[in-house]
C-alpha positions as CSV (number, residue, x, y, z in Angstrom):
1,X,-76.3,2.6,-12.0
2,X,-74.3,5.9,-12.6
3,X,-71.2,5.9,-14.2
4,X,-68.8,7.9,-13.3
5,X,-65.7,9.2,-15.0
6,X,-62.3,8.4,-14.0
7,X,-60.3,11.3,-12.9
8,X,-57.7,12.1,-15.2
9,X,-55.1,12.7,-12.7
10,X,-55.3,9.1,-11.4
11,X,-52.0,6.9,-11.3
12,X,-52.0,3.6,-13.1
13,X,-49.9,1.4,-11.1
14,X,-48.3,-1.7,-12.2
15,X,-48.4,-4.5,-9.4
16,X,-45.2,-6.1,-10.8
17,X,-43.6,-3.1,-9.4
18,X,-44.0,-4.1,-6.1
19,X,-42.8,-8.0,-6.7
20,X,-39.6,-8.8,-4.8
21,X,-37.7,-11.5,-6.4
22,X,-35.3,-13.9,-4.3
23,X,-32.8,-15.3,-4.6
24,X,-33.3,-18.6,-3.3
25,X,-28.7,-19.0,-3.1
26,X,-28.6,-16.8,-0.6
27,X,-31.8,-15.8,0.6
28,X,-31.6,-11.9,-0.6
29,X,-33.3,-9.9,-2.1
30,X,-33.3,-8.9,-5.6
31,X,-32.1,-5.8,-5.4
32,X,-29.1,-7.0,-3.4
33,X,-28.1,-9.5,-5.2
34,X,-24.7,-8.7,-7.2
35,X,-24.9,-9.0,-10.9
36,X,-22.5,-11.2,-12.8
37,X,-21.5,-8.8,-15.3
38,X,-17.6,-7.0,-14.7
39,X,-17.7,-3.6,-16.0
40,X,-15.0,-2.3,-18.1
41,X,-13.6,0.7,-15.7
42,X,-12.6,-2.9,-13.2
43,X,-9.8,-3.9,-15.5
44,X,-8.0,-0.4,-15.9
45,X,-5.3,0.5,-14.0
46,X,-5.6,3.1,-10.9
47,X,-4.7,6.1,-12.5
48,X,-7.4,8.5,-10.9
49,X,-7.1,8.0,-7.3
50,X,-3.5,8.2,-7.2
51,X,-2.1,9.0,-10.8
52,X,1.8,9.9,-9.9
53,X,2.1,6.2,-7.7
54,X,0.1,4.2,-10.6
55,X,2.8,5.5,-13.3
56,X,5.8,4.6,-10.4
57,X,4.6,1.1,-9.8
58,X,4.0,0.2,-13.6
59,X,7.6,1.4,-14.0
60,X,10.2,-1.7,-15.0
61,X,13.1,-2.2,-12.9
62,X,16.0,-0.4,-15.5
63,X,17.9,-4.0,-14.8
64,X,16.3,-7.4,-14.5
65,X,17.7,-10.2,-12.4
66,X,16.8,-13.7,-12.0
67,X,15.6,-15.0,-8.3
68,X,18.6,-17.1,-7.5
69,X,21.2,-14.3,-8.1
70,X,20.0,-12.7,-4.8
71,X,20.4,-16.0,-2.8
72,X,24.0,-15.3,-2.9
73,X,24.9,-11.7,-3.8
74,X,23.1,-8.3,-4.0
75,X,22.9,-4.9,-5.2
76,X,23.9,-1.7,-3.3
77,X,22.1,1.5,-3.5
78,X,23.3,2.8,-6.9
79,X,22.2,-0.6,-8.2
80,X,25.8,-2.4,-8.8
81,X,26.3,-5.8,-7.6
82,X,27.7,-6.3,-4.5
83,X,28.5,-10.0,-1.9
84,X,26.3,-10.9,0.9
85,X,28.1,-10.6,4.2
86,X,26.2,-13.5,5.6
87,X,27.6,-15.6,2.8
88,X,31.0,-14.0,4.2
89,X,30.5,-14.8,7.9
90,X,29.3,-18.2,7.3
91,X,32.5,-19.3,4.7
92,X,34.7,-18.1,7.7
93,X,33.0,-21.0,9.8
94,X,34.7,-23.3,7.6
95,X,37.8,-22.0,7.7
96,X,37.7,-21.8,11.7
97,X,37.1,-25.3,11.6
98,X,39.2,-26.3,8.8
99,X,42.6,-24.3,9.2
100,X,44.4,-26.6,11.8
101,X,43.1,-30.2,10.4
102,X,45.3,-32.4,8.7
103,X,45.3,-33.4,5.0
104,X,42.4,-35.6,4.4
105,X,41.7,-37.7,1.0
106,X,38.7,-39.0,-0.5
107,X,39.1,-42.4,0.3
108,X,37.8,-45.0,2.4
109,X,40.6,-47.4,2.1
110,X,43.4,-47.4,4.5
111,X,45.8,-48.7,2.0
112,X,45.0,-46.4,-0.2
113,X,44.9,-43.5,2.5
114,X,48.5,-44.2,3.9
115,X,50.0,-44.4,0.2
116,X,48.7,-41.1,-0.4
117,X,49.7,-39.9,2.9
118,X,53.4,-41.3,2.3
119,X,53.2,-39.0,-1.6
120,X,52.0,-36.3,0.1
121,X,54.9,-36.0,2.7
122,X,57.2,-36.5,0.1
123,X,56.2,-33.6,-1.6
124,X,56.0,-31.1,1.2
125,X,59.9,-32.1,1.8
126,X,60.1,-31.4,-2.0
127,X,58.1,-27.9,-1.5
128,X,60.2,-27.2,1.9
129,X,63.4,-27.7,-0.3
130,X,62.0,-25.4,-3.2
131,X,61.9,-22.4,-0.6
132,X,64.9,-22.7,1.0
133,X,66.8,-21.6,-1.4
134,X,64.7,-18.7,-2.2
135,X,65.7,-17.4,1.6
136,X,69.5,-16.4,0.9
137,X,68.3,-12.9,-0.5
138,X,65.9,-10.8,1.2
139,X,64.2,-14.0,3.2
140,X,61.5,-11.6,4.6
141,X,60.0,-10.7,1.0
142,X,59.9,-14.6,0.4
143,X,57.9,-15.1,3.3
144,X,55.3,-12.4,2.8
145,X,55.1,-14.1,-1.0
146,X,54.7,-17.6,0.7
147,X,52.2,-16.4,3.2
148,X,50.0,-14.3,0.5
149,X,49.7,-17.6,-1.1
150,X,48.9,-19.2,1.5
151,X,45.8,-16.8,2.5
152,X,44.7,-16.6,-1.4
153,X,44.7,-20.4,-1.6
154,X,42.8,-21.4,2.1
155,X,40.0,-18.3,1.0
156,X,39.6,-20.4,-2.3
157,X,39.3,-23.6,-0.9
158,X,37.1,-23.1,2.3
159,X,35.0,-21.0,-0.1
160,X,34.7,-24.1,-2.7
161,X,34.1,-26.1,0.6
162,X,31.1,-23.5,1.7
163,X,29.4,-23.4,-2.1
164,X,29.7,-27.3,-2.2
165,X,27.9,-28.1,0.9
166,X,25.3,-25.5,-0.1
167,X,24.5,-27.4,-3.0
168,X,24.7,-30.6,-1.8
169,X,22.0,-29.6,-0.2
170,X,19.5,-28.4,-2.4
171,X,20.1,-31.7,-4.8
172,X,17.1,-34.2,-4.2
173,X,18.9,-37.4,-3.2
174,X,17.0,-39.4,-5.6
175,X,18.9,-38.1,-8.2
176,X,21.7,-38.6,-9.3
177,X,24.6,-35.9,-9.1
178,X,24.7,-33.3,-11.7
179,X,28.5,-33.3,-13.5
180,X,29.2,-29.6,-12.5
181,X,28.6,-30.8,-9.0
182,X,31.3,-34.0,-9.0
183,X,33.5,-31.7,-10.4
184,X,33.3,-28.9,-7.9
185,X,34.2,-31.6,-5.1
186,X,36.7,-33.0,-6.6
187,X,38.1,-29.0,-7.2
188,X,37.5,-28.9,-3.6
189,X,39.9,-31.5,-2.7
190,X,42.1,-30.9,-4.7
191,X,42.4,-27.0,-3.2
192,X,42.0,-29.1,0.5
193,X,45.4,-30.5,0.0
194,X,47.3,-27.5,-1.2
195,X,46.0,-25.3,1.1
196,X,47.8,-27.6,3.9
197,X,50.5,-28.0,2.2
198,X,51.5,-24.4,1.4
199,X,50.1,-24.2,5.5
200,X,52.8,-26.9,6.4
201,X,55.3,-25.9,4.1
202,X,55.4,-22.6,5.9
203,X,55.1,-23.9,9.4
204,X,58.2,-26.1,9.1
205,X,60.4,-23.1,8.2
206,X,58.9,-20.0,9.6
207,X,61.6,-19.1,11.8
208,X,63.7,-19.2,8.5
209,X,62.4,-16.0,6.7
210,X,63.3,-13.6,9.9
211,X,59.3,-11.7,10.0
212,X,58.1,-13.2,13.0
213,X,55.0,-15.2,13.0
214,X,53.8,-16.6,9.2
215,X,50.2,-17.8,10.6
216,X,47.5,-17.4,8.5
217,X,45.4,-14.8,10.1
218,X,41.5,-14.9,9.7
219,X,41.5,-11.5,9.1
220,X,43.5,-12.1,6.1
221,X,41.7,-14.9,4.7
222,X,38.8,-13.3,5.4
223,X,39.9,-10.2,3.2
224,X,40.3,-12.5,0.2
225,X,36.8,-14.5,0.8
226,X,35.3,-10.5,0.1
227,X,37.4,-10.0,-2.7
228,X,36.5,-13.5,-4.4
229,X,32.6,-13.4,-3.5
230,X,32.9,-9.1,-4.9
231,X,34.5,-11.2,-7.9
232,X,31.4,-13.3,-8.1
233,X,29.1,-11.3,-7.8
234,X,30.3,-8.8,-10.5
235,X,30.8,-11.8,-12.6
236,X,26.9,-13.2,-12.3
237,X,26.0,-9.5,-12.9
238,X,27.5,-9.1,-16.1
239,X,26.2,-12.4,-17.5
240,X,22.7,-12.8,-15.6
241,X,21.6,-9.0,-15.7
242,X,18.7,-8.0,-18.4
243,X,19.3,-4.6,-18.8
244,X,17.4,-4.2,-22.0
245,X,14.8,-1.5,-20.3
246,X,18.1,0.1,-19.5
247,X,19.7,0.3,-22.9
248,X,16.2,0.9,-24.4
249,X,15.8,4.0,-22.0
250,X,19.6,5.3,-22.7
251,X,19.0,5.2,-26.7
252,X,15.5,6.9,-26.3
253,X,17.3,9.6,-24.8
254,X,19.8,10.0,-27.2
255,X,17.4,10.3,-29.7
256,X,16.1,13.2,-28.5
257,X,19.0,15.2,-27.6
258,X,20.1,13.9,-30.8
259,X,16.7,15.9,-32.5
260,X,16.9,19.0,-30.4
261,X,20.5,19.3,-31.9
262,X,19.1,18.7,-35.5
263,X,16.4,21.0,-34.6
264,X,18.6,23.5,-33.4
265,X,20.9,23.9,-36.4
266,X,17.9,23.4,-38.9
């Protein structure tokens, strides 16, 4: 038997090479099944497809506000705080159908009821007799004072009226009634009363201060309910606000103007 030599130039081939291995999960091939290992460049941010937006959206707000504080008010374009007209429209509801009922207390008891219905009478006679006197100069400037009052106290109480039922209504009635909340209806009928007293006060003598009609106007009230909710919302601003990126930002820049000056006169 001849032996022959084998060609140099021959290709030694390995027949694992050729050996596809499956994966029996999902029935794939090897070479398509994903690997389990995350590479680093995954957990960086996206600075090189778009590197301007990636900055803009890692940006902090300047000023920081809790969820809740935009359930009732907002912010207006230069970022100060601002009311919700919603809030606005829906507090004037109450007073639509509040503004001609009679006084009502928070009792059950008709005893009770008719004794604090006979006090109350008694002092809108002493309130009527309080005025009168107050009408033999300049009558008309009296009435304008009385009816201002009036509107300031009614925007105050159907406002109460508005936040009270709004909470009521996010407390779980299997608990128990948080004191802030017991307090804020008892405000509420407390401001009830006045506001129909100062109402009835003014009704029994409004031909007296020689300006026409005294009615509370919606308008009016509704004027106040901005003013007090503007109040509010400035108010939660100021104490809810986390404007430390803000300050942090303002002193950073004073710093450096504060170097190019040193620099400057070095």
């Amino acid at each position: 038997m001849s032996n022959k030599k084998k060609s140099s130039n021959a290709t030694f081939v390995d027949p694992s090479d050729f050996v596809q291995e499956v994966d029996m999960a999902n029935g794939e091939t090897g070479e398509l099944v994903n690997g389990q290992h995350t590479p680093e460049s995954a957990w960086k941010p996206d600075t090189n497809g778009d590197p301007v937006g990636s900055e803009k959206r890692a940006e902090q707000d300047p000023v920081q506000l809790p969820n809740h504080y935009y359930d009732k008010y907002g912010l207006d374009g230069e970022g100060k705080p601002i009311f919700q007209a919603f809030r606005v429209k829906e507090i004037m509801k109450v007073f639509a159908d509040k503004k001609l009922t009679p006084v009502a207390f928070a009792t059950d008891d008709d005893k009770t009821a008719s004794k604090l219905q006979e006090k109350y009478d008694l002092e809108l006679e002493m309130v009527v007799a309080g005025i009168k006197p107050l009408l033999d100069i300049d009558a008309p400037t009296t009435g304008y004072n009385y009816l201002t009052l009036a509107t300031r106290t009614w925007a105050e109480f159907v406002s109460i009226a508005y936040e009270y039922n709004e909470s009521m209504q996010r407390v779980n009635p299997k608990d128990e009634l948080p004191t802030w909340l017991i307090e804020r209806e008892a405000k509420m009928w407390a401001l009830g009363r006045k506001a129909r007293m100062i109402r009835d006060a003014i009704f029994s003598i409004d031909n007296l201060f020689g300006i026409g009609d005294l009615g509370i106007q919606a308008s009016r009230v509704q004027t106040e309910v901005e003013r007090r909710q503007q109040r509010m919302a400035e108010w939660n601003y100021n104490n809810l606000a986390d404007a430390s990126v803000k300050v942090a930002s303002e002193l950073n820049g004073a710093t450096l103007e504060h170097a190019k000056q040193v620099f400057a006169n070095a």
